[in-house]
C-alpha positions as MATLAB code, in Angstrom:
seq = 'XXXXXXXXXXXXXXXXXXXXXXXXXXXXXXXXXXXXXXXXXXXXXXXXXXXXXXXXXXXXXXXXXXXXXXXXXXXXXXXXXXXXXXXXXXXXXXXXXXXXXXXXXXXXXXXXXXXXXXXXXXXXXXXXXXXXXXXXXXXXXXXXXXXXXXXXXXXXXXXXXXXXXXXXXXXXXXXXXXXXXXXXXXXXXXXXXXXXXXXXXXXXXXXXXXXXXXXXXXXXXXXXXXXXXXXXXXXXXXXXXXXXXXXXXXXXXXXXXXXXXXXXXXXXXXXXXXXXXXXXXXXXXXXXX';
ca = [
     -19.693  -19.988    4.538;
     -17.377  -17.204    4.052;
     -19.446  -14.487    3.679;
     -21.699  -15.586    6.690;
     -18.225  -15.105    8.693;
     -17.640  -11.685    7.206;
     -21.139  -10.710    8.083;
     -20.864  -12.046   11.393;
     -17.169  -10.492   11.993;
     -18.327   -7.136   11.015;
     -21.296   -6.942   12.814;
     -19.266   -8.014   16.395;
     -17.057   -5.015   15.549;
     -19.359   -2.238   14.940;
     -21.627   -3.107   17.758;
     -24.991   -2.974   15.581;
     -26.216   -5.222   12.260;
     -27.102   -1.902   10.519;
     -23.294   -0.550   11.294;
     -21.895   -3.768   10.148;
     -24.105   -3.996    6.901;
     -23.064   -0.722    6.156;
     -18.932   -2.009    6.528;
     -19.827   -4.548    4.174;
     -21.622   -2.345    1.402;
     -24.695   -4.496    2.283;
     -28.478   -4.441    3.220;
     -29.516   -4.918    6.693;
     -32.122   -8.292    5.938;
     -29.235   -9.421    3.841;
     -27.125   -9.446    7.038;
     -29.719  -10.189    9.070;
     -30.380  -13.290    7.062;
     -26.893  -14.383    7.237;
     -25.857  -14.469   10.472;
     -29.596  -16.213   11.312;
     -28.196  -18.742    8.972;
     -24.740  -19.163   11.054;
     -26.449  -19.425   13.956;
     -28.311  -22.423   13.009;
     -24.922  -23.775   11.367;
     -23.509  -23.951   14.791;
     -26.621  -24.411   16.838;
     -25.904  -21.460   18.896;
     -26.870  -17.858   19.373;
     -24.374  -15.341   18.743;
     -25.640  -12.167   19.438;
     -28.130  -10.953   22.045;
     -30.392   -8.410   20.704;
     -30.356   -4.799   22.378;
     -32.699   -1.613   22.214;
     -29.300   -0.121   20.235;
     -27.483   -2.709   18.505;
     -26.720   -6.222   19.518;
     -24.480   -7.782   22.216;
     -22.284  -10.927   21.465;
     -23.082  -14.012   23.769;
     -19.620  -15.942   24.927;
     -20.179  -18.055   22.240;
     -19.930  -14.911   19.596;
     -16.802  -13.992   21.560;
     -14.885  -16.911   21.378;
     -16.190  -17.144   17.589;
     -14.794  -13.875   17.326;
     -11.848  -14.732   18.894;
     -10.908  -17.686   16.497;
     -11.943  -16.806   13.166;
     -10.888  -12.781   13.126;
      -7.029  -13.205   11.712;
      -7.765  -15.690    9.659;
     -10.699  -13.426    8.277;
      -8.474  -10.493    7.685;
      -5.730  -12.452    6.539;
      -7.884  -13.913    3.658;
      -9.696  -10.500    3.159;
      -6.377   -8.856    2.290;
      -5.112  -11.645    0.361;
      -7.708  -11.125   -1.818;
      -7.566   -7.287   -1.927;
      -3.880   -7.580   -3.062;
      -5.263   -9.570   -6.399;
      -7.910   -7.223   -7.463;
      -6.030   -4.173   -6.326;
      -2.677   -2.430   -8.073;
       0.254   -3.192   -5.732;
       2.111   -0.175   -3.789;
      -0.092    2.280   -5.762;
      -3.485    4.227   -5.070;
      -4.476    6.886   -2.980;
      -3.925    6.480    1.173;
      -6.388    8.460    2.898;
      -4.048    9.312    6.132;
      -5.194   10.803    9.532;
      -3.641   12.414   12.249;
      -2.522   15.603   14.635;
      -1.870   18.235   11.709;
       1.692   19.427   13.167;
       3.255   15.964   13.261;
       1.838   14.909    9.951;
       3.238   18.203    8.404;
       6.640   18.180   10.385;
       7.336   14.242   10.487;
       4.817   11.977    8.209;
       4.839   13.937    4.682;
       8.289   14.255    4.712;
       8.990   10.756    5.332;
       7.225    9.695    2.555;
       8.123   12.603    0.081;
       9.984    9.907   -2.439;
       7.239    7.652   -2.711;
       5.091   10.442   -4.734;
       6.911   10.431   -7.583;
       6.575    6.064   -7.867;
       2.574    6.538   -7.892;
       1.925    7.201   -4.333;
      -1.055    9.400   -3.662;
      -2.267   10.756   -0.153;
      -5.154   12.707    0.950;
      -4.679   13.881    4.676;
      -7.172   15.126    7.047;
      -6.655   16.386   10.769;
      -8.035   15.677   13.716;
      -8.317   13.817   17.293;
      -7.897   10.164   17.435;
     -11.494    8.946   18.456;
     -12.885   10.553   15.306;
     -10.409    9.268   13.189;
     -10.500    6.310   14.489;
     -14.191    5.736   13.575;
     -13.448    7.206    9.815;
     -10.610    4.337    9.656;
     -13.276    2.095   10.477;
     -15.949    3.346    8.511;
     -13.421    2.952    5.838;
     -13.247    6.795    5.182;
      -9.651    6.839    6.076;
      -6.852    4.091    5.207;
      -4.201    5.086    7.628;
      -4.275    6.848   11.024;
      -1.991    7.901   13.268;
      -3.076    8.081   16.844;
      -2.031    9.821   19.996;
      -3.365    6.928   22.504;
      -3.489    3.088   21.988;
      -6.618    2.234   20.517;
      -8.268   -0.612   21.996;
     -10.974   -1.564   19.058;
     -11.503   -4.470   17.372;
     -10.785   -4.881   13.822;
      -7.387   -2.340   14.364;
      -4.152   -3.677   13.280;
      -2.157   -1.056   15.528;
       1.720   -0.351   15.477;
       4.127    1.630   17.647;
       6.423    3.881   15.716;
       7.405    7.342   17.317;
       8.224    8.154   20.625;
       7.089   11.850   21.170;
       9.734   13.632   23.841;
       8.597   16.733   25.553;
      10.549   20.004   27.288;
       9.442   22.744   28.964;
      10.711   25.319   26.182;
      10.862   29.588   26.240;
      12.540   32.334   24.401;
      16.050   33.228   25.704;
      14.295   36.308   27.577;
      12.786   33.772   29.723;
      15.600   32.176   30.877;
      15.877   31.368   34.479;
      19.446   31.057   34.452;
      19.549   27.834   36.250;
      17.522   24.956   35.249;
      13.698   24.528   37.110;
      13.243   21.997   39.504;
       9.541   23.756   40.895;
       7.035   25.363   38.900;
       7.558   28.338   41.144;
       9.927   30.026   39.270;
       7.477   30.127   36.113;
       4.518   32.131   37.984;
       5.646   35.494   35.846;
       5.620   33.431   32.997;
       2.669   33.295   30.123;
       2.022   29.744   29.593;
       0.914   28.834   25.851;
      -0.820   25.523   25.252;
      -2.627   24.310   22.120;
      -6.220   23.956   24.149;
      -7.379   25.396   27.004;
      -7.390   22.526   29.117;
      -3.459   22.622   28.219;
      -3.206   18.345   28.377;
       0.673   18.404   27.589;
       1.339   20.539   30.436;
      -0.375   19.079   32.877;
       1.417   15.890   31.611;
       4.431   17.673   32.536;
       4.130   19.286   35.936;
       2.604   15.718   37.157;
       5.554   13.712   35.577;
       8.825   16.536   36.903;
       7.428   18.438   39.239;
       5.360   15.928   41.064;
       2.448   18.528   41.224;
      -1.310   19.170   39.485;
      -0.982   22.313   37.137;
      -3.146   25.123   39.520;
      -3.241   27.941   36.901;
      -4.973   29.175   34.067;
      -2.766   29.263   30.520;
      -2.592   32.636   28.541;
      -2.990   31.661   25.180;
      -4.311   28.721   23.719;
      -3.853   28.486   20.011;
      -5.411   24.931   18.325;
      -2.230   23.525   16.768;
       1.488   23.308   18.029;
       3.429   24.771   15.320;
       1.333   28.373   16.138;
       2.124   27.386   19.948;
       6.209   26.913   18.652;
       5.383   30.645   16.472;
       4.492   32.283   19.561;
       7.183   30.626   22.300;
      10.122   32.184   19.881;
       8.561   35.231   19.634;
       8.471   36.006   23.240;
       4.813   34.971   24.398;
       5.364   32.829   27.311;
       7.152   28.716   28.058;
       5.035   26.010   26.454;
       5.936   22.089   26.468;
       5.970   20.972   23.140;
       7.440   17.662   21.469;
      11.312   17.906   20.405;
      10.877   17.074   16.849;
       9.362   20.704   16.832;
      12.076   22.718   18.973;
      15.026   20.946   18.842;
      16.778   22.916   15.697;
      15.299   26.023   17.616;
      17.272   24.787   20.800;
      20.612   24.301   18.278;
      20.509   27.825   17.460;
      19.640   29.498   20.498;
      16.179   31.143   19.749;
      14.301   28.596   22.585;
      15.563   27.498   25.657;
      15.323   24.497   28.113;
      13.790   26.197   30.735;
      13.756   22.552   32.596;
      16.365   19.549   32.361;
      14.786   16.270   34.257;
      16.763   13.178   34.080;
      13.661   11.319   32.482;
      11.408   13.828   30.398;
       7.833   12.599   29.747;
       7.157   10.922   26.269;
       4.293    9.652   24.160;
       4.365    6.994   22.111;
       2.412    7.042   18.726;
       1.144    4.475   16.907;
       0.184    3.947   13.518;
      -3.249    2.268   12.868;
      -4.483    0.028    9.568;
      -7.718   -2.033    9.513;
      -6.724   -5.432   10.171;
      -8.227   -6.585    6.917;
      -5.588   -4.216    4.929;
      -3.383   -6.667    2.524;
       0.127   -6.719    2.891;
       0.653   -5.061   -0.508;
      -1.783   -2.758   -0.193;
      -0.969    1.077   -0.185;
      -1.687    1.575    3.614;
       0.260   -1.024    4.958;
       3.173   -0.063    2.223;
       2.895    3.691    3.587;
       2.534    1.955    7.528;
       5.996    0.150    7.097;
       7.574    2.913    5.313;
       6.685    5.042    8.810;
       7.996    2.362   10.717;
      11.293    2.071    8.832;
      11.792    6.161    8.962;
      11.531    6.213   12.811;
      13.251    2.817   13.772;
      11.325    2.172   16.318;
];
């Protein structure tokens, strides 16, 4: 009966039997047959069947529902006895400055006690997918993913300011973005998200210009602010030894500056002693949250 409830589990999360079979390293009849079988178990249908995938009835929902901790629980359990404790290779995603600046040095002193990591960079909904398509172990995401079969933890609260080289200066801190109309603006894509975070949450206004240089990853946005190339609003973790010395300043000083909170993301079926969740809880511990 177990494996009909795997079968059954991963086919509600991915949507479609073939996407599920292919979670579970199986054939599509082989799922196919399985969940037919459940669903004369319990004397009820469980999925509707769609053009593109199938669609869980209520009663596949509320299965769902009751059997998906236990199901991971058990899955992990048994993960822990066939795999080697605390060791093996975590396949980690996330946004390549804070994984550089904040994630590989947290975890530099696990290397040397067997740790292994491969990392790859990217956007959350695509690594999101990978950590479900089991491609990745570990990612860490911008937003707060809403997908079954996530075990999802907050751990770093990103803090933002409006930062420039000392040429820049106002001389008084900002309170408008009317002062900054002679300055470049630098942003990491050309929509320039994180800025138009910022002038909604201090300024109380909808960013109305076009930035000046977009460059795809904040540490070359933090490379250009110091040299001279315009104000940019980047996390503190980046700036804030910049800030110490002098070579940035606050070019803005609100009383509540926006944040983001991150989370780090593990399949829910991820054993307690397996390498992701030892390298999730390491995170957690390094940032307190």
């Amino acid at each position: 009966m177990l494996d009909l409830f795997r079968s059954f589990l991963a086919v509600h999360r991915a949507g479609s039997i073939t996407a599920g079979a292919q979670v579970l390293g199986l054939s599509q009849p082989t799922v196919t047959a399985q969940l037919k079988a459940l669903e004369a178990a319990l004397g009820r249908p469980l999925f509707e069947r769609q053009a593109r995938g199938v669609r869980p009835t209520s009663a596949g929902d509320e299965l769902a529902r009751r059997i998906a901790d236990p199901i991971d629980a058990l899955q992990g359990l048994l993960r822990d006895e066939l795999d080697a404790p605390t060791t093996g290779t975590v396949h980690l995603g996330g946004p390549a400055d804070f994984l550089c600046d904040q994630v590989l040095p947290a975890l530099a002193g696990r290397f040397a006690a067997g740790l292994q990591v491969r990392t790859t960079f990217g956007l959350p909904d695509d690594l999101l997918d990978r950590l479900l398509n089991r491609s990745l172990d570990l990612v860490i995401s911008s937003v707060r993913p809403r997908r079954p079969g996530l075990r999802v933890t907050p751990f770093y609260d990103e803090v933002f300011a409006l930062v420039a080289a000392p040429q820049w200066s106002t001389g008084t801190a900002i309170t408008s973005p009317e002062p900054l109309r002679k300055i470049p603006l630098v942003a990491y894509a050309e929509e320039a998200p994180i800025i138009r975070r910022y002038w909604r949450s201090v300024f109380g206004t909808r960013l109305t210009r076009t930035v000046d240089l977009v460059v795809p990853d904040l540490r070359g946005v933090l490379a250009a602010v110091r040299r001279g190339a315009g104000a940019s609003v980047l996390p503190t973790y980046l700036c804030d030894e910049l800030l110490a010395t002098g070579e940035l300043v606050l070019l803005a000083e609100p009383e509540l500056p926006p944040l983001n909170t991150l989370y780090v993301v593990t399949r829910s079926d991820a054993g307690p002693r397996s390498a992701a969740v030892v390298v999730r809880d390491e995170l957690v511990r390094a940032t307190g949250l």
